[in-house]
C-alpha positions in Angstrom: 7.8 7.2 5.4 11.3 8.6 6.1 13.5 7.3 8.8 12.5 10.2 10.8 8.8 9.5 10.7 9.4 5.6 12.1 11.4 7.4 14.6 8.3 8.3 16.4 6.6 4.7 16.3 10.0 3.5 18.0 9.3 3.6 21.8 5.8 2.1 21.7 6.9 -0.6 18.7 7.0 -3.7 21.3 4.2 -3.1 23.2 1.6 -3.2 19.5 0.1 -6.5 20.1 -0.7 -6.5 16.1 2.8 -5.6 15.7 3.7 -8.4 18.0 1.4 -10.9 16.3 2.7 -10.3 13.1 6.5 -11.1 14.0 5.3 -14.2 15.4 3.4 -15.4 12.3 5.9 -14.5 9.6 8.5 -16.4 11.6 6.2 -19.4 12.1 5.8 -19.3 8.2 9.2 -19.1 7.8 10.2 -21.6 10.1 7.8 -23.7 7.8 9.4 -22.7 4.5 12.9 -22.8 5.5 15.3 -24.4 8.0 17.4 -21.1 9.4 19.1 -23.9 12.0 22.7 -21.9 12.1 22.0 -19.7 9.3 23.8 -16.3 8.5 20.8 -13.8 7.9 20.4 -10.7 7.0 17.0 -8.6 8.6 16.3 -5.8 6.3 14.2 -3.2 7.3 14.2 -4.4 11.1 13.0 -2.1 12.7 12.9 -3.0 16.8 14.1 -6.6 15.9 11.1 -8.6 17.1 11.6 -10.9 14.2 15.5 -10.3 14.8 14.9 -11.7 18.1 13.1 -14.4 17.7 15.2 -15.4 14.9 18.5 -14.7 17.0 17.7 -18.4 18.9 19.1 -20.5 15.9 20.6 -18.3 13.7 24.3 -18.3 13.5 24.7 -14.9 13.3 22.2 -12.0 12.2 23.0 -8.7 10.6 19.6 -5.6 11.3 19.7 -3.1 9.4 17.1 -0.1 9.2 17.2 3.8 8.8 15.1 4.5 11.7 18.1 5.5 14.2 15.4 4.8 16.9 14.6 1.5 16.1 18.0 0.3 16.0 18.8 1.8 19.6 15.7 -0.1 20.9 17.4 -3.4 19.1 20.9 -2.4 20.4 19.3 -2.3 24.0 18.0 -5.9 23.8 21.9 -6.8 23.7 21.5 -10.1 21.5 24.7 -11.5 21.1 24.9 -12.5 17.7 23.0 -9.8 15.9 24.6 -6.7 14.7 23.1 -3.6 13.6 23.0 -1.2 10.9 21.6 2.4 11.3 21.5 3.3 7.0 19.1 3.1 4.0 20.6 -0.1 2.0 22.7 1.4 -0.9 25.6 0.4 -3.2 27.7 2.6 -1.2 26.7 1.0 1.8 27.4 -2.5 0.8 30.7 -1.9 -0.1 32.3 0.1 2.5 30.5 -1.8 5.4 32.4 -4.7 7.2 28.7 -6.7 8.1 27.6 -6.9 4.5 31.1 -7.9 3.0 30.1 -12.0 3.8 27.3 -13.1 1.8 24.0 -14.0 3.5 22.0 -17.8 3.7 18.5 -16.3 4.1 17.3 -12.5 4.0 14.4 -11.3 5.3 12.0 -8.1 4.7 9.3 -7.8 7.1 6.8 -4.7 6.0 9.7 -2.9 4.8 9.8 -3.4 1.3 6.8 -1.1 0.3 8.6 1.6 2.1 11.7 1.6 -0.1 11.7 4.6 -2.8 12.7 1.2 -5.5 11.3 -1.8 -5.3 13.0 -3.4 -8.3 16.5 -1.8 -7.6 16.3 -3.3 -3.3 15.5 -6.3 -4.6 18.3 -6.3 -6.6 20.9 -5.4 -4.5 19.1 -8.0 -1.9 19.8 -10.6 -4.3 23.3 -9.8 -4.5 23.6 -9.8 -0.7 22.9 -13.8 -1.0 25.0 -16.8 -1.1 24.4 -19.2 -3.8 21.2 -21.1 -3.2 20.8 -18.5 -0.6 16.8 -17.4 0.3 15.1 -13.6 0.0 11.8 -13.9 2.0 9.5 -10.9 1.7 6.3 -10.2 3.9 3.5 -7.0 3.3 -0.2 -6.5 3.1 -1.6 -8.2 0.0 -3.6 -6.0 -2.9 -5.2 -7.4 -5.8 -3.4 -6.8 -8.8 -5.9 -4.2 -10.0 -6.3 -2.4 -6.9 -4.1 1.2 -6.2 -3.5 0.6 -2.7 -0.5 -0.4 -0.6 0.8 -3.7 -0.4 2.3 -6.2 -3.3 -0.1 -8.4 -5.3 1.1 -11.8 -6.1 2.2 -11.0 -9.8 4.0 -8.0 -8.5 6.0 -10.3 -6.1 6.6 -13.1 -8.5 7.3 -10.4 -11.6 10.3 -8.3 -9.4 11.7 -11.5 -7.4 12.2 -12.6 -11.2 13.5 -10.1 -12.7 15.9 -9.6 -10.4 17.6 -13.1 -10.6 15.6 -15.1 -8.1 14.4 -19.0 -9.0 12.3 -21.4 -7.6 9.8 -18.4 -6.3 6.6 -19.2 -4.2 4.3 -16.6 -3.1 1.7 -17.5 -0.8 -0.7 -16.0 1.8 0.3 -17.6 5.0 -1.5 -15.4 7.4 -4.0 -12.8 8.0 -5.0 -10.0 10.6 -7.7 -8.4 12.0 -7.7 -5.2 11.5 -10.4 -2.1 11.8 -13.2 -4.4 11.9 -11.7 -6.1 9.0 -9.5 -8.8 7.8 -6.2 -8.1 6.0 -4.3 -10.4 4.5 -0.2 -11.0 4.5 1.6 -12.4 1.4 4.7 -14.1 1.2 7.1 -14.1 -1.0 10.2 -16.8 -1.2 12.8 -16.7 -3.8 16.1 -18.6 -4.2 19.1 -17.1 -5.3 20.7 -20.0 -8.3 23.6 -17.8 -9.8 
C-alpha cells in the first residue's frame, strides 16, 4: 500500500479495537523479550503510534517514522514528549541527511510494517545498521506457512533475512494470535541482536 492509501485508515486507526489489541500484545511480548527501561528506540513503520505510546513510558527517547503523512499528524497530536517523528519511506538518503537517525538505536521495532516495504532484505539491512552494538531489531506480521503464497512472513523467511542481514542470536516465535473473520490468525515474532 502506498503512503497515500494508509492515509485514509488514519482518522479511524485508534478507535480499531483489533488494531488496539494488537499494540497491546506485541508490547506485552516485548516487554517479555526485552527490558526497553530507558532505551533509545526507533518505531518503524508507526503509523498512529499506539505502540509509540505505550512504549514512550520507559523509553528514553523514541524516534516514529512512517510515510503515511496522516498517521504521523495523528502521532504529532498526542504531543509525547520524548518521541519524535518522521514523515519519509526509510532510505539511505534519509539516514544520512536526517538529524534523528544520526545516533544509533538500543531496540527497533516494526509492527505490521515490514510486509509493506517494496524490499524486505534491503529494510532490514539498513534497520540493522540503524542499531548500536548489541542493539535489538524486533519485527511483528501475520504468520504464513512457508509453502503458502499469502501475506505474512513464515518463520524461515524471518530467521533466513534477520540472518543474512547481520543479525545473531535470532528467536522467532508466535507470541499471540487474533480473531479474525470468524477465524484465528496468528502473529510471529521475530528478535534479532545486532553483534558487529
Amino acid at each position: 500500500m502506498s503512503a497515500n492509501s494508509w492515509d485514509d485508515y488514519a482518522e479511524g486507526w485508534d478507535s480499531n479495537s483489533d488494531v488496539v489489541t494488537y499494540a497491546e500484545r506485541a508490547l506485552q511480548a516485548l516487554n517479555e523479550a526485552i527490558d526497553c527501561t530507558d532505551a533509545r528506540i526507533l518505531d518503524f513503520g508507526c503509523g498512529t503510534g499506539l505502540l509509540t505510546e505505550r512504549l514512550s513510558a520507559r523509553a528514553g527517547s523514541i524516534v516514529a517514522l512512517d510515510p503515511s503523512e496522516k498517521m504521523i499528524s495523528v502521532l504529532n497530536a498526542k504531543q509525547l514528549d520524548n518521541v519524535a517523528t518522521i514523515q519519509s519511506e526509510l532510505t539511505r538518503e534519509l539516514i544520512e541527511r536526517n538529524e534523528h537517525l544520526q545516533t544509533r538505536f538500543d531496540v527497533i521495532v516494526a509492527s505490521s510494517a515490514l510486509a509493506f516495504v517494496p524490499d524486505y532484505r534491503e529494510t532490514l539491512q539498513l534497520l540493522t545498521e540503524l542499531l548500536t552494538d548489541n542493539g535489538r531489531l524486533v519485527q511483528w506480521d501475520w504468520l504464513k506457512e512457508a509453502d503458502d503464497g499469502g501475506s505474512g512472513f513464515s518463520r524461515e523467511d524471518i530467521a533466513n533475512a534477520f540472518g543474512q542481514a547481520g543479525l545473531a542470536d535470532i528467536r522467532v516465535t508466535v507470541p499471540f494470535s487474533l480473531d479474525a473473520g470468524g477465524g484465528s490468525m496468528d502473529v510471529v515474532m521475530g528478535i534479532g541482536t545486532k553483534t558487529r
